[in-house]
Every structure is written in structure tokens, then in C-alpha cells.
C-alpha positions as CSV (number, residue, x, y, z in Angstrom):
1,X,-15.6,-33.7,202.2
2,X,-15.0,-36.6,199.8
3,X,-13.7,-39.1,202.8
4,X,-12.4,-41.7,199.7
5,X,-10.7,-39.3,197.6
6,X,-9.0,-37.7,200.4
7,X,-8.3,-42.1,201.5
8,X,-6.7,-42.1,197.9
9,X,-4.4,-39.5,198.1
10,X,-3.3,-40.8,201.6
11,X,-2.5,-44.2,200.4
12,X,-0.6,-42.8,197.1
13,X,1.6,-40.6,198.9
14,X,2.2,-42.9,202.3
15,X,5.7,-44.1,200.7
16,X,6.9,-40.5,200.5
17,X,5.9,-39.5,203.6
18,X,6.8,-40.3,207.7
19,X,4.4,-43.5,207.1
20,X,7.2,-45.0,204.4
21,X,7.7,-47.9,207.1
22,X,4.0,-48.6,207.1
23,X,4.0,-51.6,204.5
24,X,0.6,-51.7,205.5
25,X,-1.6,-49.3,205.6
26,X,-5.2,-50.5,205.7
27,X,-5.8,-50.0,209.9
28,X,-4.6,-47.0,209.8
29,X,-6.9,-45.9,206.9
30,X,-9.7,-47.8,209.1
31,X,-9.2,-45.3,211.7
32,X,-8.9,-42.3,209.4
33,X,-12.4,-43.2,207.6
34,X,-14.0,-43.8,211.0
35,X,-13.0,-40.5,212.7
36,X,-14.1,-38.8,209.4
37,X,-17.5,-40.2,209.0
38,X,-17.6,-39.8,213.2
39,X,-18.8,-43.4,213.5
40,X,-16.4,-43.9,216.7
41,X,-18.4,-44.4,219.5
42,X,-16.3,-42.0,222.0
43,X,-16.3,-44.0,225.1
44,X,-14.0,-43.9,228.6
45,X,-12.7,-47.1,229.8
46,X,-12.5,-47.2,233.8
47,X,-8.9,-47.4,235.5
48,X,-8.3,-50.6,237.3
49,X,-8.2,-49.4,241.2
50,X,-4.8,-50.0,242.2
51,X,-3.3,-51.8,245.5
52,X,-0.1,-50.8,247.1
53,X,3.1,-51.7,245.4
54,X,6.8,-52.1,246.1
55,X,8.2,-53.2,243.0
56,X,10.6,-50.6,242.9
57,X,12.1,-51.0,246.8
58,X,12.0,-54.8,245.9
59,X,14.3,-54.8,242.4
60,X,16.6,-51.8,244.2
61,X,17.0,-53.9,247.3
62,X,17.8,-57.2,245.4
63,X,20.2,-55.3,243.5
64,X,22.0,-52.9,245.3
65,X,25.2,-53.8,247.8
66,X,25.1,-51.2,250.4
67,X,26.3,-48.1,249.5
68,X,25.3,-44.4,248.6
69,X,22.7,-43.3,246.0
70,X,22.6,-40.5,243.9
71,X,19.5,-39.6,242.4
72,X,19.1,-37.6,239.4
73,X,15.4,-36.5,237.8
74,X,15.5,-36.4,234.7
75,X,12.0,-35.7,234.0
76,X,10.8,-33.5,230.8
77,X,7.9,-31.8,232.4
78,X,9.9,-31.5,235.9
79,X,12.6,-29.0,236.5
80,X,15.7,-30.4,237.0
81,X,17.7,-30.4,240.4
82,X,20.8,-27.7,240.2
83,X,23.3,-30.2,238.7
84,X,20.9,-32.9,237.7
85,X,20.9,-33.8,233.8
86,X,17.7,-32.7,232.0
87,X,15.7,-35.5,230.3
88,X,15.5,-33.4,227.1
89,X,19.1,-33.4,227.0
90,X,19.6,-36.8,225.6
91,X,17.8,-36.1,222.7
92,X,15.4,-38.4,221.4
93,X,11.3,-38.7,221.8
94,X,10.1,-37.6,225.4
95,X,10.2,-41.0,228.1
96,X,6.4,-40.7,228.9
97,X,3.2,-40.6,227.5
98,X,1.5,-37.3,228.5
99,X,-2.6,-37.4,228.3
100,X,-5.3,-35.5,230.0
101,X,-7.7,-38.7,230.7
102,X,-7.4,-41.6,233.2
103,X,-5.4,-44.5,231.2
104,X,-7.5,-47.3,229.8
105,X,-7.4,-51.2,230.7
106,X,-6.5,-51.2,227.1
107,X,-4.1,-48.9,226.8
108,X,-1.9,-50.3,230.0
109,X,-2.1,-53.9,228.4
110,X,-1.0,-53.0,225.0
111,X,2.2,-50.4,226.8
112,X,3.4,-53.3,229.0
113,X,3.2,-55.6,225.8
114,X,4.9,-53.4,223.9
115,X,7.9,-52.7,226.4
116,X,8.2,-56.4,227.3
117,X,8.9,-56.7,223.6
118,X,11.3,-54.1,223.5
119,X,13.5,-53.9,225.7
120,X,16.2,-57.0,226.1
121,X,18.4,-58.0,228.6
122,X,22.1,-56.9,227.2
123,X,21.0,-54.0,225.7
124,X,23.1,-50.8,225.7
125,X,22.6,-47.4,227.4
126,X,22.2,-45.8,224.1
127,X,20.0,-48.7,222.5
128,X,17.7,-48.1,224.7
129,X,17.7,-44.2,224.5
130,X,16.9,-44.5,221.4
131,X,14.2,-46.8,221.8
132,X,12.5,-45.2,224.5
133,X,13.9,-41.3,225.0
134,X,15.4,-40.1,228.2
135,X,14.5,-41.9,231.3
136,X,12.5,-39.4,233.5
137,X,14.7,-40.2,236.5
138,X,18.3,-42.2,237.1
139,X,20.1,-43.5,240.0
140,X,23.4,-44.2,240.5
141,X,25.4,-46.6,242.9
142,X,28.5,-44.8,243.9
143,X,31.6,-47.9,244.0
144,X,30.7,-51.9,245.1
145,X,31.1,-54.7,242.5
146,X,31.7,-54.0,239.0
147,X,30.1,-57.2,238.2
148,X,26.5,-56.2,240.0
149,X,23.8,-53.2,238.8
150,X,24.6,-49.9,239.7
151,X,23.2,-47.4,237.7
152,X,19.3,-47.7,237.4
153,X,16.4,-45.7,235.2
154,X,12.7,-45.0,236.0
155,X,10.2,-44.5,233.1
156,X,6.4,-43.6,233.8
157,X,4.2,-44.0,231.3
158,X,0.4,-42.9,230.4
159,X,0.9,-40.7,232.9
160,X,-1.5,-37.3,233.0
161,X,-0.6,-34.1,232.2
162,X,-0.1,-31.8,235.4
163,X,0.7,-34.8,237.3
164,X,3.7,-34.6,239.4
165,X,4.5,-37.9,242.1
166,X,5.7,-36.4,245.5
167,X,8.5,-38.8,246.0
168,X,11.5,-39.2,244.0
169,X,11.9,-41.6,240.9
170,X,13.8,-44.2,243.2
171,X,10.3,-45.8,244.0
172,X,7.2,-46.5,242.5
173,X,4.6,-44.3,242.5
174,X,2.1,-46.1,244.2
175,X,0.2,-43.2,244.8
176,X,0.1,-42.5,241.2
177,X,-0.7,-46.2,240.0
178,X,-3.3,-46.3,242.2
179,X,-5.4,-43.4,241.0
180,X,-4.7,-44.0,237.6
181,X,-2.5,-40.9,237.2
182,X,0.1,-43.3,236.1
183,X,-0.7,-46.3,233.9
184,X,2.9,-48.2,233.7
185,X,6.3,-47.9,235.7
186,X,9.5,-49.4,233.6
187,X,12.9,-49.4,236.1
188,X,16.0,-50.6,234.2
189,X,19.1,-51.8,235.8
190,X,22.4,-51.5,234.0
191,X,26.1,-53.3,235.0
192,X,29.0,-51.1,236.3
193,X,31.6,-52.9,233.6
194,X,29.5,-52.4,230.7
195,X,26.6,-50.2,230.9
196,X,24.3,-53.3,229.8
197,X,20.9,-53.9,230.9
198,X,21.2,-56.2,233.6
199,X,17.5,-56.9,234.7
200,X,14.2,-55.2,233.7
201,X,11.0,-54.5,236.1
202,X,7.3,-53.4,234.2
203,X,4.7,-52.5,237.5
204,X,1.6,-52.3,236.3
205,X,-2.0,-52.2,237.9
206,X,-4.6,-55.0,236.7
207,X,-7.7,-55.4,238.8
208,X,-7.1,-54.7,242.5
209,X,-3.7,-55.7,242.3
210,X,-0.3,-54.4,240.8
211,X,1.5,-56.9,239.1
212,X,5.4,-56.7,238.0
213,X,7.0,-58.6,235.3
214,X,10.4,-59.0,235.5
215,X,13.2,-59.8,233.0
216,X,16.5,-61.8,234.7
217,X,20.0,-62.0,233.5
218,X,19.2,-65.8,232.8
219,X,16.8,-65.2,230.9
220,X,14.0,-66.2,232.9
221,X,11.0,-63.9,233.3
222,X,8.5,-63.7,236.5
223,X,4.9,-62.3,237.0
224,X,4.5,-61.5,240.5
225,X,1.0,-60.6,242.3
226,X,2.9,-57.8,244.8
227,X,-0.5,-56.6,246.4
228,X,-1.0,-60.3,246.9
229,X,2.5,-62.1,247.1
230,X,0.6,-65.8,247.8
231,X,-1.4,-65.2,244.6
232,X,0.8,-65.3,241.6
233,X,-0.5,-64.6,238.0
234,X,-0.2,-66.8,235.8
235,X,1.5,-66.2,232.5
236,X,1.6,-68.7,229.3
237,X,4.1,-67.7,227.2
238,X,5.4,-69.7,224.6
239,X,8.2,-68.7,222.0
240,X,9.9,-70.3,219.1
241,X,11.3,-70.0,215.7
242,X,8.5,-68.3,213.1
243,X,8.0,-69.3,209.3
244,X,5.0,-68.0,207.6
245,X,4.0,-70.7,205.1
246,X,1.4,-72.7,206.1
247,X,2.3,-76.6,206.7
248,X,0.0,-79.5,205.4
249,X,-2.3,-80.0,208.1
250,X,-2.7,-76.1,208.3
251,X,-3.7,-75.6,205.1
252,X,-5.7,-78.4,205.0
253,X,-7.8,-77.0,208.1
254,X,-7.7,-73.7,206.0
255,X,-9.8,-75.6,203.1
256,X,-12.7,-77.2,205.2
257,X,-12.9,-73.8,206.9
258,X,-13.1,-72.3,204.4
259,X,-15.5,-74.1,202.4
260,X,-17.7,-75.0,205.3
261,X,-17.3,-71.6,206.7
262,X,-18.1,-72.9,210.4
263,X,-16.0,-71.5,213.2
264,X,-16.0,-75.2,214.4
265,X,-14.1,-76.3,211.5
266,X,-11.0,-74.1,213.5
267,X,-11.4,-76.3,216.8
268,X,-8.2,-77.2,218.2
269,X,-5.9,-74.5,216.2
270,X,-3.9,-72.1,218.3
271,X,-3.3,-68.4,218.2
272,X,-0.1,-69.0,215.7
273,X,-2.4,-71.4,213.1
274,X,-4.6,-68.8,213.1
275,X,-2.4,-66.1,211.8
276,X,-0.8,-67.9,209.4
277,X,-3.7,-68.8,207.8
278,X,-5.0,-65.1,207.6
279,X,-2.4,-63.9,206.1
280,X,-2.2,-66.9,203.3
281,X,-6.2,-65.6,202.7
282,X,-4.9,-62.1,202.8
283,X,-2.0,-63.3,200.2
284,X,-4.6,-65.5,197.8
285,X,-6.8,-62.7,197.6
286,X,-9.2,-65.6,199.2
287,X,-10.6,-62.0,201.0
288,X,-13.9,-64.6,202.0
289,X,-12.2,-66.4,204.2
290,X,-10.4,-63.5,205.4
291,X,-13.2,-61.7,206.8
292,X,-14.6,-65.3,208.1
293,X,-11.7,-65.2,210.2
294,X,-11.9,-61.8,212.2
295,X,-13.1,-61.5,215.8
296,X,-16.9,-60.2,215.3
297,X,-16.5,-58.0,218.2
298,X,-19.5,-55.9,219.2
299,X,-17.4,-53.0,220.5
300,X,-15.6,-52.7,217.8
301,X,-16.5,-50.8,214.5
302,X,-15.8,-54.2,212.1
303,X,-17.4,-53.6,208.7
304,X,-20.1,-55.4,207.4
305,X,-19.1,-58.4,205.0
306,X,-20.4,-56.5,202.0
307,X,-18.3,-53.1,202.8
308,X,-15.3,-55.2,203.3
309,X,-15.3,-56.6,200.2
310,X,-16.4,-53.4,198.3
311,X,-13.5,-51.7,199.9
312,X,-11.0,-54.3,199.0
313,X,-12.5,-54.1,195.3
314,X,-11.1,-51.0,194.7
315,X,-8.1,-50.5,197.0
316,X,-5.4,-51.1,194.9
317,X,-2.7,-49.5,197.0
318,X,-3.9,-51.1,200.1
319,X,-3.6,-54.6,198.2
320,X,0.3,-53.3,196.8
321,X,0.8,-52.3,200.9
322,X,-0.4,-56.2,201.8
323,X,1.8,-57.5,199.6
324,X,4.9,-56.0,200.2
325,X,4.1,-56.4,203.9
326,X,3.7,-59.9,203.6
327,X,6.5,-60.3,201.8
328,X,8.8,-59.2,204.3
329,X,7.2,-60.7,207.3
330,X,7.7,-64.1,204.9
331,X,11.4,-63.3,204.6
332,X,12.3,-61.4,207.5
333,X,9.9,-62.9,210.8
334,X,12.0,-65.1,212.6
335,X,11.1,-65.9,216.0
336,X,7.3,-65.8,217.8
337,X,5.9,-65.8,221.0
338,X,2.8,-66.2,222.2
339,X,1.6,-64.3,225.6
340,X,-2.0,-65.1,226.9
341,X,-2.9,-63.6,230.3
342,X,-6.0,-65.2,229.9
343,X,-8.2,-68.0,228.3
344,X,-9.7,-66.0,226.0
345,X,-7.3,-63.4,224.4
346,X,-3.8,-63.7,223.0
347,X,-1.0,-61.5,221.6
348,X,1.4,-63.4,218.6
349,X,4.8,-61.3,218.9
350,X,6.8,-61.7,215.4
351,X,10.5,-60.2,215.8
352,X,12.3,-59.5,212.7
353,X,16.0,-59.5,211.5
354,X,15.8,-56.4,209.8
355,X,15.4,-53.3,211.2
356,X,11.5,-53.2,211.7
357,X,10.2,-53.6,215.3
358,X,8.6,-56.6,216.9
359,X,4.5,-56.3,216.1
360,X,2.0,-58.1,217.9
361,X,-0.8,-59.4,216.6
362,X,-4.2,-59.1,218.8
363,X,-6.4,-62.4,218.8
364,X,-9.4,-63.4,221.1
365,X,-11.9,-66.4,221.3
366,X,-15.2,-67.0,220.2
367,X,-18.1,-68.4,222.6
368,X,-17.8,-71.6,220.7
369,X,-14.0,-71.4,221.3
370,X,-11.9,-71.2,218.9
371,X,-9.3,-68.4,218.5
372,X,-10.0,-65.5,215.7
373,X,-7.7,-62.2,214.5
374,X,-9.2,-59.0,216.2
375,X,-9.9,-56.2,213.6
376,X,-7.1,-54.1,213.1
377,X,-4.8,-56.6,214.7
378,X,-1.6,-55.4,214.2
379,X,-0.2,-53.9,217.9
């Protein structure tokens, strides 16, 4: 099998095809090369063990006046209650990720990412269908205040196949997050008056403990430790408005690193710096200094220097891709935020004003410190 040829016609035809909102293209012809010339180390991440959580009880009590429930599944892969309303009936993409394996520390990080990017408070019912597919279950509060929640949704998500929770979808499954036969639990909660999303919970397991990030209709957010309520994660987040170009200390930083090409000369330059001056090497064709600045990761499958810039040689489409792509994060990226759970890896979330979603960018630090873009950043 000619892998490059086969690369070629890939890239020629991506604009006709379901990748037409790819601008670019070049991880996702990283991954296709790799599986092709089976160079993926196949390996299985272990789940985080899981402690007892009751993120669920906790969000439904501070929300709900007293009152009767109704309780709906909704589930895909579950039937439905006589009378309930079937997930599939919605339309839309299923709620859940369905896999056979045990979900990866990976793949939990980047899902609770993603959903704390995507869903906002004020949102509509169908906003969020749309975004997400059915929910898998939904309660309702029957009368109280139109002003408080009463309708609320459950979402599970890398959840294995077969796997069915023995209680209903008004509480975490703690069972579930525990074993790692669910990875992440989303509950919405939604106002009588409007149908708007009031407040958000993500549970999610990390270490021994489950955490839950949630979302308030003041805009505040929270990470609570609720295995451990007297030990709170901490969260830096930081968010502002986003322009591309570089400013003139940036770029001058840009030009002793790269003439130098010493991680040092990057001391001192956060996440933010870091992608703005990749994608200015990316734009200059200064492909050098690009390369200089990714994460050499050893679990990764990074190419050598010399690959890189053989490939890039010859990869015309790829380059069109780049350009186009950086062109509209230039005139459409308007707000950033920056999420680092830890010291040594960070997340750049870039929101746009056009339709394309919110994309995060990966970026961890080296043993001398300084931050670099992971290979295949792009979230």
C-alpha cells in the first residue's frame, strides 16, 4: 500500500468530504500514517480508582424546593419506561460514548475539558440537544417557583458497552465511576420560565477521589474534592480577550529563541506566548523553530526533525490547510482561557465568533521549565 499516495488523495479531497470543517488537517493525517505503518504502540491506560460521590444528591438537593419528581430514562441502549420518552427520539448523535475498554486518565481529562467548554450557562434546551444528543435520563419538578430549576438532565459518558447502573439517572453512578464503567457524569439544570440552563455539574474521578466542577448562574465556577470535602482542588483558570499577532516583546523572545535555539531562551513565557508564537513559525514557514517548539514527549510518536521537515517539503495541501486555518483563528478567535490542573500541563481554550467550536490546545513543561505545544495539540 502506497501510505503517501493514499495521504495525497486524502488531503485533495478533505474539502469535499465530512472533513470540509477541518481547515487543518495535518494531525489527523499524523494519525492515519501511524496506524498505517502500525508504529502505534497499542497501550491501556489504568482507570483512576474511584471514591464514593454525591455530586448528583448534592446539585438536586441545592436545587430542588420540595416537591414530587418524575423521572424519565431516556437512555439509547436502555428500554424505555411505558410512557417515558426514548433518547433516540430527539434526534441528534447518541448522549454517550459507548466503548468496550476501561476509560483512560486521558480520555476523562480531555471529555470534562471539552464539556466545560461547551456547554454555557443560558443556553437553551435545544442548543444543547444539538450539541450533545438526547440526555440519557431527565427529571422533572412538578410545580414550585418559576424562577428556580426544575427540569434536570443526566449524561454518562465513556461509559462501556453492556454496562447498565442499577439506580436511576437521578444520582450518580457511583458504582459505575468507581470501576471505571463510567468515565464522566454531566447533570444539567434548566429554569421553569425559560427552559435555560440554570447551573451545570461535570463528576469526574481523578486519583482516589471524584471531583465535580460546577458552573453557577453568576458565573462563578467551583472544583470540589467530594470524596474529601476539606481538600479542595485547586484550579488556575484564567480567561481574557484573544488576538493572535504576536506583540513586541513576544516576538522579540521568538527571535533569540529562535536563533539560540535553547529552551531557556522561553523562561518566563506562559502557555498563551507560547501558542502565539507557534503558530507565527507555522505562518512564516520558519518550520525550524516550529519543531523547536513541540513537547519531545517520549510516549508520543513525535517525528524526528529530519521527517518533519521532509514532510512539510512536499505537503502542499497541508500548508493551504495551515493557512487558511490560521487565517480564521486570526480573524475569528476572540476570547482565551487558560485551565491548568497542574504545574506542569495546560489547556489554551480559543472560542470563536463564527460558527466553529471552542478548540483547545494541549501544552506541557519541560524539566527545565518552560512551557512547549504537545504534538498534535489541537483538542
Amino acid at each position: 500500500m502506497d501510505v503517501e499516495k493514499m495521504l495525497q488523495q486524502f488531503k485533495q479531497t478533505a474539502d469535499e468530504t465530512i472533513f470540509r470543517d477541518i481547515q487543518d488537517t495535518t494531525a489527523l493525517e499524523g494519525r492515519i500514517r501511524s496506524r498505517l505503518q502500525k508504529q502505534r504502540r497499542g497501550f491501556f491506560w489504568k482507570a483512576w480508582p474511584v471514591g464514593i460521590t454525591a455530586a448528583a444528591v448534592a446539585l438536586i438537593c441545592f436545587l430542588w424546593l420540595p416537591g414530587s419528581i418524575v423521572v424519565s430514562p431516556t437512555d439509547p441502549v436502555r428500554p424505555a419506561d411505558p410512557g417515558a420518552t426514548h433518547g433516540g427520539g430527539w434526534g441528534g448523535p447518541p448522549a454517550q460514548v459507548i466503548q468496550a475498554h476501561t476509560p483512560s486518565d486521558e480520555e476523562i481529562a480531555e471529555k470534562v475539558e471539552e464539556l466545560k467548554q461547551q456547554i454555557q450557562i443560558g443556553m437553551t434546551q435545544e442548543q444543547v440537544k444539538e450539541l450533545l444528543g438526547p440526555p440519557d435520563y431527565v427529571m422533572e419538578r412538578e410545580g414550585g417557583s418559576t424562577e428556580a430549576a426544575n427540569e434536570f438532565w443526566n449524561y454518562s459518558y465513556l461509559k462501556q458497552a453492556g454496562y447498565e447502573p442499577d439506580q436511576s439517572g437521578s444520582t450518580v453512578d457511583e458504582e459505575g465511576l468507581r470501576t471505571g464503567k463510567v468515565g464522566v457524569s454531566l447533570f444539567l439544570a434548566w429554569t421553569w420560565k425559560e427552559s435555560k440552563l440554570h447551573q451545570f455539574s461535570i463528576s469526574y474521578p481523578k486519583g482516589t477521589d471524584v471531583l465535580s466542577y460546577s458552573a453557577n448562574p453568576d458565573g462563578t465556577v467551583k472544583v470540589e474534592n467530594l470524596t474529601h470535602p476539606n481538600q479542595q482542588e485547586k484550579v488556575d483558570v484564567e480567561n481574557g480577550a484573544f488576538t493572535l499577532d504576536l506583540q513586541k516583546s513576544q516576538k522579540q523572545r521568538y527571535e533569540e529563541f529562535a536563533k539560540a535555539n535553547q529552551d531557556e531562551a522561553l523562561d518566563g513565557l506562559e502557555p498563551l506566548d507560547i501558542i502565539k508564537m507557534y503558530y507565527y513559525a507555522k505562518e512564516t514557514a520558519d518550520y525550524e523553530t516550529q519543531y523547536a517548539l513541540y513537547y519531545q514527549d517520549p510516549d508520543s510518536e513525535i517525528p524526528s526533525r529530519q521527517e518533519f521537515l521532509q514532510d512539510l517539503k512536499t505537503d502542499t495541501v497541508g500548508a493551504e490547510n495551515s493557512r487558511v486555518f490560521i487565517k480564521e483563528l486570526r480573524e475569528h478567535g476572540k476570547e482565551y482561557s487558560i485551565i491548568r490542573q497542574d504545574e506542569n500541563s495546560a489547556v489554551v481554550w480559543i472560542k470563536f465568533d463564527n460558527k466553529r467550536k471552542p478548540l483547545g490546545f494541549q501544552l506541557k513543561k519541560t524539566q527545565v521549565g518552560v512551557w512547549k505545544v504537545c504534538w498534535m495539540p489541537i483538542q
